[in-house]
C-alpha positions in Angstrom: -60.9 52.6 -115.8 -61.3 55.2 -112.6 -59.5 53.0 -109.5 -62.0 52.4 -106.9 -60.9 53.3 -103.5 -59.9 51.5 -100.0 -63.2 51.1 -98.1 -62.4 48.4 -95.5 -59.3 46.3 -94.9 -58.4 43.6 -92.8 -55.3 42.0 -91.1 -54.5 38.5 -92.3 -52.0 36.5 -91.4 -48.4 37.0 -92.2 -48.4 40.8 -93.0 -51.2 40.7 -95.7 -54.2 42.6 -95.6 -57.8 41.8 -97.1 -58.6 45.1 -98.8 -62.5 45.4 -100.1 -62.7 48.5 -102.8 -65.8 50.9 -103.6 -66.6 48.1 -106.4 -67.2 45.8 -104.1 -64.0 44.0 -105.1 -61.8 42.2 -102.1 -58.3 42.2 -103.2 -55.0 40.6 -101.4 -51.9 43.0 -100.2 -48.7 41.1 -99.4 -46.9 43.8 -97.4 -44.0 41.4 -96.6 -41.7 43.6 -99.5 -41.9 46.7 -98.0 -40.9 45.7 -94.2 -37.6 45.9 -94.8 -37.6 49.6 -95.7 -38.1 53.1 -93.7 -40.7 53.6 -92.6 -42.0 50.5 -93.3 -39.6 48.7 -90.7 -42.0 49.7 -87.8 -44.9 47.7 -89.0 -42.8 44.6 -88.3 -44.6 45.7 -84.5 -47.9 43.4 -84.9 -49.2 46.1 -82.4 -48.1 48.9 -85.3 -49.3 46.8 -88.6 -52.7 45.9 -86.7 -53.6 49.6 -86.5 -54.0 49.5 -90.6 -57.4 51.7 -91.5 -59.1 53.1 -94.7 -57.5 56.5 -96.1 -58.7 58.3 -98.6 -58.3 56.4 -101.8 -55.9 54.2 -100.0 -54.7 52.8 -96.7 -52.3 54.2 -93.2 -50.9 52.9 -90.5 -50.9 54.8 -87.2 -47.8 56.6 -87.5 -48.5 57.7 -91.3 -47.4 54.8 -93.2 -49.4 54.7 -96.4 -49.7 52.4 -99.5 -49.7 54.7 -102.7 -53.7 54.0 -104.7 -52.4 52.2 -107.7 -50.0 50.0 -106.2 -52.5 49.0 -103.1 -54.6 48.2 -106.3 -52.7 46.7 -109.2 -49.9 45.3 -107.0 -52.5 43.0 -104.6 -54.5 40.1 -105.6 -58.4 39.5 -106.8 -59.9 37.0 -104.1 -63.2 35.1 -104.3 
């Protein structure tokens, strides 16, 4: 199965984000686990975790934080 990619992704509470992939799928990222490591630490900022956007096949923050494809993927949960 080709991964689709990141096309939209939204903040929810409690340092998750709503990711909807080029299948249409919406899928649930906790990112709670990687807070506690560089350079992950600065997204702790609201004002740093809230500036999330599509990237390529995956997802970055503002200062170049990124989510590697397959683990934004297979590590976040099928919703609705």
């Amino acid at each position: 199965m080709i991964r689709p990619k990141a096309i939209d992704v939204i903040v929810q509470s409690d340092y998750c984000l709503l990711v909807t992939f080029s299948n249409n799928e919406k899928r649930l990222f906790d990112v709670k686990p990687y807070l506690d490591f560089k350079p992950f630490s600065e997204l702790k900022n609201p004002a740093v975790f809230n500036t999330v956007k599509p990237a390529g096949l995956s997802i970055e923050w503002v200062h170049g934080q990124d989510i590697c494809p397959d683990e934004l993927y297979y590590n976040s949960m099928p919703v609705g």
